[in-house]
N, C-alpha and C positions, 0 to 999 in steps of 0.2 A: 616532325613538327605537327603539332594537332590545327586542327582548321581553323579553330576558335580562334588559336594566336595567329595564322594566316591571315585572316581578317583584320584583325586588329592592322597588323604590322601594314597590309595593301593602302589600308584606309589611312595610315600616318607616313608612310614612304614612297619616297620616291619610286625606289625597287626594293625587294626582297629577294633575300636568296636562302634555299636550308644547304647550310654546308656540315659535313659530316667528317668523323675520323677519329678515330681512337689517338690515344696518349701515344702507343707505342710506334704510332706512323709519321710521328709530329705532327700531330693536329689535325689535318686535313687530306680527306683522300678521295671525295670524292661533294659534286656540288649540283644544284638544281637553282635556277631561277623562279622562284614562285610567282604565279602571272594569273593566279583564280585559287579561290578556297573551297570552288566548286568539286572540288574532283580530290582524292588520295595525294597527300603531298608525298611524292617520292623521295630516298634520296641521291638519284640523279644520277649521274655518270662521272669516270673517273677523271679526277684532274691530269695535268701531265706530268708525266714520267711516275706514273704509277700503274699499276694491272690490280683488276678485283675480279675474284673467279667463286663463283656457286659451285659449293662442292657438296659431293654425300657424308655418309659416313666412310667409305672406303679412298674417300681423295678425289674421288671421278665429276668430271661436271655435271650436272643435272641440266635435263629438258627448261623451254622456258615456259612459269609459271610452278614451276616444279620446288615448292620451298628446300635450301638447303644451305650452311653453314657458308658463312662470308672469309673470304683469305683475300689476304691482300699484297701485295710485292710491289716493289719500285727503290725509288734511289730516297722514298722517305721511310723506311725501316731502320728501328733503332737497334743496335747491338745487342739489348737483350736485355734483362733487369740486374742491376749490379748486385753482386755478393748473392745472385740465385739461381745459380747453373741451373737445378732441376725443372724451376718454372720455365728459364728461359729455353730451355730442350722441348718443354711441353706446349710453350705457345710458338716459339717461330721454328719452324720445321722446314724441309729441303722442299724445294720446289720440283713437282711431278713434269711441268711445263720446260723450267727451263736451268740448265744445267749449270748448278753452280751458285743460284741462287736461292734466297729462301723469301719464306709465305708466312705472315703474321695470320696466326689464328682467332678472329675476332668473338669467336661466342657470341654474335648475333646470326639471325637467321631471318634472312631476306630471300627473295625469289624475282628472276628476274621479269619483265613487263615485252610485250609485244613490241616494243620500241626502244628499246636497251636502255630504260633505267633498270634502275634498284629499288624495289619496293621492301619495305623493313615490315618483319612481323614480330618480332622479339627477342630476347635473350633464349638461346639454350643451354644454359643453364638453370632457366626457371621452367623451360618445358620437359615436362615429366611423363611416362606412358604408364599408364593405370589401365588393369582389367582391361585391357585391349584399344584404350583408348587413347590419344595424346592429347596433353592437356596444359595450354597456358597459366601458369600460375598468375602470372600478373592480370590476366584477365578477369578470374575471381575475384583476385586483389581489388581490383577498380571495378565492381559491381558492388561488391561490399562498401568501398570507400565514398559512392554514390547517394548510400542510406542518410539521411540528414541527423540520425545519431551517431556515427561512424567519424572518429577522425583519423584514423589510420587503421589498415587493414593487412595484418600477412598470411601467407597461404603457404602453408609444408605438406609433405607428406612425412607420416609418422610407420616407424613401422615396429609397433612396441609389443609386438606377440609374430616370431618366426614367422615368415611368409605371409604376414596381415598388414598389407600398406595398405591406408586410410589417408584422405584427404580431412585436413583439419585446419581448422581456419581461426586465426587470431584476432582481435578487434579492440579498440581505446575508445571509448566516447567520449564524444564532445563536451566540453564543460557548460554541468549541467543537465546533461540528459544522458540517459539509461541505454545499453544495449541487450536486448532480448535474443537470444539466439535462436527461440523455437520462432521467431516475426523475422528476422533476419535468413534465417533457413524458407521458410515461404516466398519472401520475396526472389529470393534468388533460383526459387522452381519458377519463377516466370520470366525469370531471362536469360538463365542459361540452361545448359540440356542438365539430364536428373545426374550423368556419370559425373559432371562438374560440381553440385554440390556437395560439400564439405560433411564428410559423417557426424563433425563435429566443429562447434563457432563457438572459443572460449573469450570469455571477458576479462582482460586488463586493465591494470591501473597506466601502466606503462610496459615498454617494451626493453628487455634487457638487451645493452649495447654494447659492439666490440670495443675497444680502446679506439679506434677511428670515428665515432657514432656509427656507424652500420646497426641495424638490427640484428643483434648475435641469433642467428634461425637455430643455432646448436644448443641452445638454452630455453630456452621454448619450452614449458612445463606441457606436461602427459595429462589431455583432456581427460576430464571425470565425465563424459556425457549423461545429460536426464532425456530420458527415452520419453516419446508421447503416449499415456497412457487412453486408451478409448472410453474407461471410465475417469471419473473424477480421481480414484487409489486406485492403483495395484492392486488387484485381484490376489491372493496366496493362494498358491498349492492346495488343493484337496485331498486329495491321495498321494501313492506311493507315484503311481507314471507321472502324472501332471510335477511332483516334485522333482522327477530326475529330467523332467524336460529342460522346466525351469533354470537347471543347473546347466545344460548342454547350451540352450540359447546364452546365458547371462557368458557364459565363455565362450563363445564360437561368435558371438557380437558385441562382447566387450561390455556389455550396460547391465547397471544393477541397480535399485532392483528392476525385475521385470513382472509383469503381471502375469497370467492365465490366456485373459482376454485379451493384448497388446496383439499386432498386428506384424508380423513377420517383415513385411514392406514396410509401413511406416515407420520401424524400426532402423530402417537404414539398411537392409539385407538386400545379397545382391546373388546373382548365380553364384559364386565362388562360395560365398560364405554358406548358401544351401548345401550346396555339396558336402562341406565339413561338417554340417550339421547333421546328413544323412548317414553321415561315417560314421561319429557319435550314437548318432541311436540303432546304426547296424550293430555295435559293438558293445551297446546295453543291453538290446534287445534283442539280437538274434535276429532280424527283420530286415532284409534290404525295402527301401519307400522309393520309386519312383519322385523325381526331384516335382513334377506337376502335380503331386498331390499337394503341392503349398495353395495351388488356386482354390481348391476345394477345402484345404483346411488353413487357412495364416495365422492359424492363433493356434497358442498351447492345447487349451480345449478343445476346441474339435482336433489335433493333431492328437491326442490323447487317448478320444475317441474309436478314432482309428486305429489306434494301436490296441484299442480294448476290444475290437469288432471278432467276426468270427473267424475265428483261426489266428487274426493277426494279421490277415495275409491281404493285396492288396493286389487284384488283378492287371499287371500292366497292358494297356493298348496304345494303340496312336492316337484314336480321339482325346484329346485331353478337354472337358468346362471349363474353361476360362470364365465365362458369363454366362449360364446355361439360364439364366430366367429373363421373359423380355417376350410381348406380342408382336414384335416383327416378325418375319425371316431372317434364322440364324445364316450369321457370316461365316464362312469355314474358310481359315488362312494355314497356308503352310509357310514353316519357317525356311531360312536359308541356310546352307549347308549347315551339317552336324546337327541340325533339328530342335532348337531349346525353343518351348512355345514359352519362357518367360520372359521373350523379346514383346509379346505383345500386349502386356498385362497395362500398361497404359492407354495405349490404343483402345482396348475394349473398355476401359472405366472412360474414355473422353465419349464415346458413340453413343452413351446412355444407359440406362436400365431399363430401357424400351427394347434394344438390340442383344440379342443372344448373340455371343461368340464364342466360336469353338477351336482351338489350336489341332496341327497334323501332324503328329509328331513323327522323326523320320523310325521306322524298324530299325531294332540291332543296337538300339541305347542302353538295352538293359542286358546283351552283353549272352542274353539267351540265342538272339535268331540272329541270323544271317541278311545283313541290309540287302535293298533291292541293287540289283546291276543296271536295271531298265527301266528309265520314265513311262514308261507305258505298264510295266508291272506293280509302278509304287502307285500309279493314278487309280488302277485297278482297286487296289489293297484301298486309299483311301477313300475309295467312293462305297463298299460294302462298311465304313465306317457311319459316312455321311447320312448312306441309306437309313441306320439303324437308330437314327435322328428326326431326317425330316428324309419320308420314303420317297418323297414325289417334290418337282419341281413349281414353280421357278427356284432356282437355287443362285446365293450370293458367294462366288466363289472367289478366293484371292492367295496371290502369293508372292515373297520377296525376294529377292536373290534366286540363287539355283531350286527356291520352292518355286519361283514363278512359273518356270518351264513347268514344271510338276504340277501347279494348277492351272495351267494353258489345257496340258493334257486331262485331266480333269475334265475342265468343260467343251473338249474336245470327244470325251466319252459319254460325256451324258447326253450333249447331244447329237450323239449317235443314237444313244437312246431314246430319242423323241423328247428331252425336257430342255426344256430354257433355260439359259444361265447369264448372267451381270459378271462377270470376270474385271480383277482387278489385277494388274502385272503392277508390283512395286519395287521399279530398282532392278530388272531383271535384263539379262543380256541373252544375245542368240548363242546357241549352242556352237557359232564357227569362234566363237570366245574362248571356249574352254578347247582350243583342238590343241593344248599343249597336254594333256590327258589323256589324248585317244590313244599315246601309244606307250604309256603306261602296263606298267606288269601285271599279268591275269590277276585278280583277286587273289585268289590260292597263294599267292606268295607275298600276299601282304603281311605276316607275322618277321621276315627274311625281312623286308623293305622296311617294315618299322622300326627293327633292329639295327638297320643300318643308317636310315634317317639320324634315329636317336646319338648314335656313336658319331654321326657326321656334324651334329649338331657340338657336344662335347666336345669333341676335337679345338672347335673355332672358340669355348670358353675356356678349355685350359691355356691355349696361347696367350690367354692376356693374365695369364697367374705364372708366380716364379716357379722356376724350376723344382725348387725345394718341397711345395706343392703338390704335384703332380700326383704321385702315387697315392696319398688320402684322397685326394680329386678322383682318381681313376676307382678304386672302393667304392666309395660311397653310390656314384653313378654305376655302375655293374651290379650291386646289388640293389638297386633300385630297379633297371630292368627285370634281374630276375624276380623282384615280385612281382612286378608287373604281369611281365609274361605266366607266371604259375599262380597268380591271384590267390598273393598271398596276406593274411592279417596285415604284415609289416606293410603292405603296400596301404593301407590304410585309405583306400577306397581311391586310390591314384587307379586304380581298371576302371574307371567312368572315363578318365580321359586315352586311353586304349580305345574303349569303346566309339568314344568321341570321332578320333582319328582313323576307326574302321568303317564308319558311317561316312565318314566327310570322301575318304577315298573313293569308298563306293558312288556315291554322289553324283564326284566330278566324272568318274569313268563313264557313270549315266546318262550323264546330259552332253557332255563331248558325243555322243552316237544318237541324241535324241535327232528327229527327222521333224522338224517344224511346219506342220500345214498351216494354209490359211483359215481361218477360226470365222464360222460362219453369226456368230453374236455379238456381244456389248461389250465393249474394252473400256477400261480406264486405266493407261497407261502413266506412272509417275515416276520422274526422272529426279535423282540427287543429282542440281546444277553444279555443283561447286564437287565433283569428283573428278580428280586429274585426270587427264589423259594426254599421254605421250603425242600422239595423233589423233585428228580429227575423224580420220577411216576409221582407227578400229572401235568409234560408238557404234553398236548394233542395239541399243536399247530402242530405237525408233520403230525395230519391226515388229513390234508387238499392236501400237497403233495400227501402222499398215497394211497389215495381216487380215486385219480384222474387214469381215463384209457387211458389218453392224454398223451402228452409232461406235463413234470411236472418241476419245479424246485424252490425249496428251499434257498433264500438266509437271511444272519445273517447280521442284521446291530446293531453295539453298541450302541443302545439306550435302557431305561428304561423301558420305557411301549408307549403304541400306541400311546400318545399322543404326545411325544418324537420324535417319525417317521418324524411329520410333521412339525418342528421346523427345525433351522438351529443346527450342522451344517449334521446332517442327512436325512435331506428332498431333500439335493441337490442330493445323491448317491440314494434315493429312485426313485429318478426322473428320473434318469441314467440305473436305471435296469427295472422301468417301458418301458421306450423307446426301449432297446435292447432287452427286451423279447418281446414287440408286433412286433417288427421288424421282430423276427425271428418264432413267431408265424403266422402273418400275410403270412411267407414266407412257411410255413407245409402246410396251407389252401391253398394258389395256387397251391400248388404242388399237394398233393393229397384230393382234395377238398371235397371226398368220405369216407375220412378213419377217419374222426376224430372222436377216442375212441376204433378204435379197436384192439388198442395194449397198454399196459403201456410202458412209457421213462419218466424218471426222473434223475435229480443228483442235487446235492448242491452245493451251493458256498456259 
């Protein structure tokens, strides 16, 4: 029940109640009293003679607060959909609890509340996992539908080119006015994060219906997107490279035309689709590109460039420019596991063109050297990067995830070396976090373990394929390892995520044995509020504040996990308390330029 109508209903009734229940339960199954519009209307607890049980995906109950699929049992469950055996096999299923009975499966997904309601978060059937992320369609839905040109809104995922799902977004305007999709695409980077906009917001006259009115989402014509060009036209091709580029982006992102000068990011591009594009021009040119040379080049033309430079050739390191021009003191951040510094590329355009930012990237991405085993080896490695930058301190150091320990250690060595440091830990946990790691199998047999992973993984997608199945199943996946493994053409540049997966092991086995001193500097510790946790014990993110024998300070932003940080609409307020805290760290070190670490000061925000 939305608030809005709460209000309404408190101010004309005597009482209010939100009662809830699918068709198949008869009506009703579960009920709240609403008694304030102040607060989440829940819905409530179950009536009698019924059970409601949060479940995962394997049947099992979830933790409370822990979102998961709603099942319901009791003596108001109906028999099943007449003349549908197969639906009715697929929604009311045997009950795990109790014997002999069965569990309607509601396709809503709720989680339960500290005081055993049921709080509702939507349908899963409209929540969808993209690029690593999970995503409410309905949510989009009603940001879109909020636009005052906008009279209805739907949101699909398309997937009209083999392994290329895209979010795309449908839209009607209101009678009399116009929907713009490149204004409707703006608006929507300011309220939801960047993975939830839509690569593409096509305009309708109307919305093609099932024979019930429903929105037929199967019918849904295959957007034409118009890219944003940076000039007024397209730029054409000059030459022979600029023209094969051209052809590699207009396929590997779908949009035509595309200019010279267009923008690789504004474009709609994301990790994945770099990747395919690096495979593309290994496979033209003979050339593997490091994925971080997009920061230095995002456009055809200088990508072009590059490729026309000397030899071709393109020295890979860890330091990667993200923002290399800027009178401040450069930021130097390292990423979280598996190492893509193109989690921070918004982050460094929110800080300014005043702020130099530099990404860390981890060793062994490119499949040549051998990742570090030890936080104290990779700190090493990065700070003969840092040096070759800015030689001498005060230095802005930071890092997210399992980089954080890694830039703990960082300014844990430099000053040793006698120089200052501003350390920012984003999202990062103590290393008694990762002790499901420590006893892990030596590196050396990571090749055996990847092999096995993989076939473990397979295993659990051929059971839910028939029998008949199987053997093209088991093909296709075998030889896909072995190119993997003997990095081969046919592997078509799938050894990046090989490479991925040897770095992230390395990693974890790293910081599982890292030894956490106390940190004699400036901390700015930032915690994603809204990250589950099973238990309250196992948050260890507080001891990065605590640690610290400097100014310290702890702030909470409601995102999910670290990834979340650097996405809209929390990347902007992260950017905000990045600036105000070196501000006023920067301003401690003038002052007493002698004293840093010999006192603890902390507080939270």
């Amino acid at each position: 029940m939305p608030r809005e109508l709460a209000q309404e209903l408190l101010a004309r009734a005597g009482s209010a109640w939100n009662v809830y229940g699918p068709t198949e339960t008869t009506i009703w199954s579960t009920l709240e009293r609403v008694r304030t519009a102040e607060r989440t209307i829940s819905l409530g607890r179950p009536i009698a003679n019924t059970q409601v049980y949060v479940l995962d995906l394997n049947r099992e109950p979830v933790p409370v607060g822990i979102p998961g699929e709603l099942y319901i049992g009791g003596m108001g469950l109906a028999r099943g959909y007449r003349g549908a055996p197969q639906l009715t096999a697929e929604r009311f299923v045997s009950s795990p609890f109790r014997a002999g009975e069965r569990l309607y499966r509601t396709g809503d997904q709720v989680k339960w509340l500290p005081d055993g309601r049921l709080e509702y978060i939507g349908r899963i059937d409209y929540q969808v996992k993209l690029r690593g992320f999970r995503i409410e369609l309905g949510e989009i839905e009603a940001v879109l539908a909020d636009d005052p040109t906008v009279k209805q809104a739907v949101v699909i995922v398309r997937e009209d080119a083999p392994g290329d799902k895209r979010l795309v977004a449908y839209v009607v305007a209101r009678e009399g006015r116009r929907c713009d999709p490149q204004a409707l695409r703006r608006a929507l980077r300011d309220m939801v994060p960047d993975y939830m906009v839509p690569a593409a917001i096509v305009p309708l006259n109307e919305f093609p219906l099932t024979s019930n009115g429903k929105v037929d989402r199967g019918a849904l014509p295959a957007p034409v997107a118009e890219p944003v060009h940076d000039s007024a036209q397209p730029i054409e091709p000059r030459n022979r490279v600029e023209l094969q580029l051209v052809a590699i982006w207009e396929q590997v992102l779908g949009i035509t035309p595309i200019g010279v000068r267009d923008n690789f990011f504004a474009l709609g591009g994301y990790s994945l689709l770099a990747l395919r594009m690096f495979s593309a021009i290994e496979q033209t040119f003979s050339i593997r590109l490091p994925m971080a040379v997009l920061f230095q080049a995002p456009t055809i033309e200088q990508l072009a460039d590059v490729l026309a430079g000397e030899g071709c050739t393109v020295r890979w390191r860890s330091l990667v420019a993200i923002q290399p021009e800027g009178k401040n003191p450069p930021f130097f951040a390292v990423p979280g596991v598996g190492g893509n510094v193109l989690v921070f590329a918004r982050l460094a355009k929110l800080l300014g063109d005043a702020q130099p930012f530099y990404g860390l990237q981890a060793r062994g991405l490119d499949g040549k050297e051998k990742p570090f085993m030890r936080v104290e080896e990779m700190a090493a490695h990065y700070i003969e990067e840092i040096r070759s930058i800015q030689p001498h301190g005060p230095y802005l150091i930071g890092g997210t995830c399992t980089g954080g320990l890694a830039a703990y250690e960082i300014a844990q060595q430099l000053m040793a070396q006698g120089e200052q440091v501003i350390l920012a830990v984003m999202e990062s946990w103590h290393p008694r976090s990762y002790l499901t790691h420590w006893s892990r199998p030596p590196y050396l047999l990571w090749p055996i373990l990847f092999v096995w992973m993989k076939i473990t993984t397979y295993l659990r997608l051929m059971r839910r394929l028939p029998i008949q199945e199987w053997p093209s199943f088991w093909r296709g996946k075998l030889k896909r390892i072995w190119n993997l493994m003997h990095h081969t053409e046919a592997a078509e540049h799938q050894d990046e995520f090989l490479y991925k997966d040897q770095v992230t092991y390395a990693t974890f086995h790293a910081v599982a044995r890292y030894d956490l001193k106390p940190f004699r500097g400036q901390v700015l510790n930032v915690i994603a509020s809204k990250h589950p946790l099973t238990n309250s014990s196992d948050d260890t993110r507080l001891v990065f504040g605590e640690s610290a024998m400097g100014m310290s300070r702890t702030i909470y932003l409601p995102a999910e996990d670290s990834g979340r940080l650097f996405v809209a609409p929390h990347v902007q307020e992260l950017a905000h308390h990045l600036k105000t805290f070196w501000q006023e760290a920067w301003a401690t070190l003038r002052n007493k330029p002698d004293d840093q670490g010999k006192g603890p000061s902390s507080r939270a925000a």
